[in-house]
Each structure stands twice: as C-alpha cells, then as structure tokens.
FINUNU-116094 format. One record per residue (C-alpha): x, y, z. Coordinates in steps of 0.25 Angstrom, whole numbers, padded with zeros to 4 digits, always signed. Layout:
# FINUNU-116094
XYZ ...
END
This chain:
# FINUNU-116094
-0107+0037+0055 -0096+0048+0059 -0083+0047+0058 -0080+0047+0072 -0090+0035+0075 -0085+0028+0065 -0070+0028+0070 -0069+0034+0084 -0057+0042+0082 -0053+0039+0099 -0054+0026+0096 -0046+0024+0084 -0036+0035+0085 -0026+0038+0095 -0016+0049+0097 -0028+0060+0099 -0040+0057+0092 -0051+0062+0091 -0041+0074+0097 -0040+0087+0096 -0046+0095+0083 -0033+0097+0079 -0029+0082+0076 -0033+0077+0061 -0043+0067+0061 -0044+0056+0049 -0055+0060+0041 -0057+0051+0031 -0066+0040+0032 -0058+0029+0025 -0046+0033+0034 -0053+0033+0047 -0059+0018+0042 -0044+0014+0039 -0038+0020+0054 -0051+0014+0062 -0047-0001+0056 -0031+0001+0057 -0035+0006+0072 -0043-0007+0075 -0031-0016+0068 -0022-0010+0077 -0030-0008+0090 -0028+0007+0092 -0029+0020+0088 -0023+0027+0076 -0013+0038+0079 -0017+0052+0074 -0005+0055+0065 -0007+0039+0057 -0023+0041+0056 -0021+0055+0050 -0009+0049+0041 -0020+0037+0037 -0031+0049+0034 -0023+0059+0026 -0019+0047+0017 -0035+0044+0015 -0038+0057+0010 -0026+0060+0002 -0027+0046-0005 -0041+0050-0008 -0038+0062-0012 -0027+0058-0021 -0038+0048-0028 -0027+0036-0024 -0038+0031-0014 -0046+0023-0019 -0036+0016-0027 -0032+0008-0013 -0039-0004-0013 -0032-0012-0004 -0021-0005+0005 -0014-0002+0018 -0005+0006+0026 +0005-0001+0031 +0011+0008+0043 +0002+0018+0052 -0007+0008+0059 +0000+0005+0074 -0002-0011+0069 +0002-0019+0058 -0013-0024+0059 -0017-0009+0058 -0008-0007+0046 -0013-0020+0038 -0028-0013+0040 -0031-0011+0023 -0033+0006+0021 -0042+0000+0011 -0047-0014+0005 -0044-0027+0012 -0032-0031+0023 -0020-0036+0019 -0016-0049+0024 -0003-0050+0032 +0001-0064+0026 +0002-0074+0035 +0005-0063+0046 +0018-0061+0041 +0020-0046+0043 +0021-0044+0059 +0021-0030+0067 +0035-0030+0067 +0033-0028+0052 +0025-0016+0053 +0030-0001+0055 +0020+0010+0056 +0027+0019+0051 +0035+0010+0040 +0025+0001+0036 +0026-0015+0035 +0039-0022+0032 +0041-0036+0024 +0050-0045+0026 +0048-0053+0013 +0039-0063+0020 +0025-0056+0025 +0017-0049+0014 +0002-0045+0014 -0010-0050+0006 -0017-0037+0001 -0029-0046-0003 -0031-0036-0015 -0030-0045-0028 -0023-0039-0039 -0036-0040-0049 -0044-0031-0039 -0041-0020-0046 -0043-0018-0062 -0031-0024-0071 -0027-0008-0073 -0033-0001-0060 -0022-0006-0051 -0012+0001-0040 -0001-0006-0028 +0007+0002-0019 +0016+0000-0007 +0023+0013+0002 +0035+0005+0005 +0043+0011+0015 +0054+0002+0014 +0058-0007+0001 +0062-0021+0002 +0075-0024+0007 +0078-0034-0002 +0077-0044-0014 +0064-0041-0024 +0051-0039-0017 +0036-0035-0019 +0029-0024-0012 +0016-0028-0017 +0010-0035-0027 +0001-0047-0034 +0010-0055-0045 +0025-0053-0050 +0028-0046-0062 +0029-0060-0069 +0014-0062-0067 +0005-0054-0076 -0005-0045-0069 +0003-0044-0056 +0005-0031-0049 +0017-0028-0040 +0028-0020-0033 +0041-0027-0031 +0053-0021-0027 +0067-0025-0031 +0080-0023-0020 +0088-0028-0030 +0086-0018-0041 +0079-0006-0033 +0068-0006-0041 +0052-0007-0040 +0046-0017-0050 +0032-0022-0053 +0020-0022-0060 +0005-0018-0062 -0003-0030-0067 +0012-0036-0073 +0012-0040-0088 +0018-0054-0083 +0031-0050-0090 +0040-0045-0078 +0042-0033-0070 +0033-0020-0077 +0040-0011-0070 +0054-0008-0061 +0058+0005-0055 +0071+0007-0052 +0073+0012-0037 +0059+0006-0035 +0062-0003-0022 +0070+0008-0014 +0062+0018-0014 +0050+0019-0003 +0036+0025-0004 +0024+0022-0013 +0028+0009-0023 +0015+0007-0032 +0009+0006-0045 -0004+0009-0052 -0010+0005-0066 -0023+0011-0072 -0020+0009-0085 -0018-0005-0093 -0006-0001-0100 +0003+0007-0088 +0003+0008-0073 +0012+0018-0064 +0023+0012-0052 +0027+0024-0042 +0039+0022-0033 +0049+0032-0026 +0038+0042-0029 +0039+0041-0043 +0029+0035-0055 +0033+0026-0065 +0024+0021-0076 +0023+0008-0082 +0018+0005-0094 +0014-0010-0094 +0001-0015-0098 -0008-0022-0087 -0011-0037-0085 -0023-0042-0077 -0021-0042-0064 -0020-0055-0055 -0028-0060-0043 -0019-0061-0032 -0018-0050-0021 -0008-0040-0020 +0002-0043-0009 +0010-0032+0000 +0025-0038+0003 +0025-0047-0009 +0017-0051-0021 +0007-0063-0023 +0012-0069-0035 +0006-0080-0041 +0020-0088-0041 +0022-0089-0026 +0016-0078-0017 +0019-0070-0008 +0031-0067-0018 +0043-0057-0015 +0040-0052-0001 +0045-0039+0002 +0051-0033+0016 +0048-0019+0013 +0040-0010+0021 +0027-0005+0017 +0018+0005+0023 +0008+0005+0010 +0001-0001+0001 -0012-0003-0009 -0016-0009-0021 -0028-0005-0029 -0033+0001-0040 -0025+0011-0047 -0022+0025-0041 -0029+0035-0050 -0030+0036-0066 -0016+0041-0066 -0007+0030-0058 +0006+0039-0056 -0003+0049-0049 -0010+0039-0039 +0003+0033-0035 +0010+0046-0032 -0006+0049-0024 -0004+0037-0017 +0012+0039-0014 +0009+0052-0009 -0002+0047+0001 +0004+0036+0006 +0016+0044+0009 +0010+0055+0015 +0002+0042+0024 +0017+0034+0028 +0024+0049+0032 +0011+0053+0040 +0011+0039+0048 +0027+0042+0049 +0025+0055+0056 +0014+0051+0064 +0021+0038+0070 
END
C-alpha cells in the first residue's frame, strides 16, 4: 500500500496538502502513522509547518540512533487538542488520571501544565526495561513554581530501584536517581530546577549512568538496583508509600521513558536534546 492510500494527505492535513511541489511532505512512515492518529484524536487536519516539525524529529531521531530507545512517549504540544497531544509517538497511551488535566491545561505551543493535582499514568512499568538499559526525560518548558516536585518517575530515592526526576524550588537544584540504592538522593545538580529544556537520564552500565540538564552532562557513578514494578508517572511519582507522590505544576512539552539512549549515554542525551529542541522551536514557528 502507498503511502498516499495509506494516509490521504487532503484528509489529514490542512493548510495546503498535498499542495504545490514546493511544500515538504512528511516522509517518513512512522511520522505519517503518528500525524494520521493525532489528526483522528483531534478531528482535523494537521497544519503543514507542525507535520513537517513532527517529520524531521522522526528522521533526525533515527538518524542520531536515539530512536528506538523510546518506548513509551509523547509530545506534549503541536496536536490542535490535548486529546491529540496525549496520542503516544510510540508504545501505549498515557492515562490522564481521573481526567484531571483539562484543555485549559494544554498550550500548543508550551505544552501541558500541572497544577500539583493531575498527573498521567505512563503505563510503562519500571522493570520493562533491563536493570542497566534504562532512559526518562521530560522537555520542560517551565519548572515548578514551587515546593519539591517530580517530573517523572516510579519510586523516591528512599526506595531501592526507583527511577526519578524531582525538582527542588527550594534549593534550585535537580535531584534523582537511576534504579536508586535505597540510600537517598543519587544525584543533585545545582541550578537543575531553573533551568528548562531536556531533563533526563540514561544508564547502560551497572556501575554509572549520565543526567543532562541546562544542556550540560553529569555522570553519576552509583551502582544499579533492580528496578520496581510500578509505572512510571508524568506530574508525579508512583511511590509505593502513598501514590501519586509530589505532583508537579510545571509545564511539559515532552517526554519518554525506555531503554537507554545509545552505548554512550552523554551522547544519547545531547541526540535527544537536540531533537527535541529542534521539534518544540519548529512547532513554535509554525503556530
């Protein structure tokens, strides 16, 4: 089947398409899958500069080997719905918890914003990736505005094998850990919380695992636990204890969880910063 029976492109697109020979047209077959379900969420087309912004993140992803690391994802901004937005780019659907998060929440050009209540259920478990084959991010476009609050995560740092993202108001800083020793916080990076952009971290060894925030690379050398069972959440962290635990309100226009992001970590994070980066300014441009 071609690729124009498979996804009509006047159907699916507005502003143009098919269009003249001088538009782009998304090429690659994983994007045009993704832009065909988003437009179906939200019940129109997809405007030509957000579809060619969702293509050129497929093939630079790909490109950059970062890829197929996502296992479970989505793009928080572009679609013209939230619906459209909480379409997965890859793996299962995140679950808007008890309908918290409401259009009001939901800028397409931003992203989604919390407001320490609503959160989403990934429904990827922590152990379905290897003990040391593991990555989250989150592209925040604003940090919290307060208090000590989670971007994304499983278990606290007091639980071994939790993996989290947990940013501090307090002391400006960015803590966490990569399937945690039990022993509190494995990492905190000073500046962490103010800064926006790619927050993430990815471990392919047992003994170390690299954070990136502010554009910048950390390594952490802290051996690995086995990982728990309980999915990841987006806005909070599902703690054994009392979940959902330290909701957040800041706004994010990103995320994934999955397996790690390349053999070197440092490098697959700065791939995925770049990309996603490139994907939020293109969407701004074209809204």
């Amino acid at each position: 089947m071609s690729l124009a029976s498979k996804l009509p492109w006047n159907h699916r697109f507005a502003g143009g398409y098919p269009g003249l020979s001088s538009q782009p047209l998304p090429t690659d077959a994983d994007a045009i899958d993704y832009l065909s379900r988003m437009a179906t969420a939200d019940g129109a087309g997809v405007e030509v500069g957000v579809a060619t912004a969702v293509d050129a993140f497929f093939r630079d992803s790909k490109a950059a080997g970062v890829f197929d690391a996502l296992k479970a994802c989505c793009i928080l901004c572009g679609a013209r719905t939230l619906a459209g937005a909480l379409v997965p780019l890859v793996g299962d659907a995140p679950t808007n918890v008890a309908n918290g998060f409401v259009s009001g929440d939901y800028s397409r050009t931003a992203g989604l914003t919390g407001d320490q209540a609503s959160y989403l259920d990934s429904g990827r478990a922590g152990d379905d990736d290897l003990r040391n084959d593991q990555h989250i991010a989150a592209w925040v476009s604003s940090p919290l505005s307060t208090g000590s609050l989670n971007l994304i995560g499983t278990d606290g740092v007091a639980t071994a094998g939790g993996t989290n993202l947990y940013e501090e108001h307090a002391t400006s800083s960015l803590s966490g850990a990569s399937r945690g020793t039990g022993g509190g916080s494995a990492f905190n990076i000073a500046g962490g919380h103010t800064a926006t952009g790619l927050k993430g971290l990815s471990r392919s060894s047992a003994s170390s695992y690299v954070v990136r925030v502010g554009e910048s690379n950390t390594p952490v050398t802290v051996a690995s636990q086995p990982p728990t069972s309980r999915n990841y959440f987006v806005f909070a962290r599902n703690d054994a204890t009392s979940p959902p635990q330290f909701v957040s309100d800041a706004t994010i226009a990103f995320y994934s969880m999955g397996t790690s992001l390349g053999t070197d970590p440092g490098d697959g994070l700065a791939a995925l910063d770049t990309a996603v980066s490139n994907l939020i300014t293109a969407i701004g441009e074209a809204l």
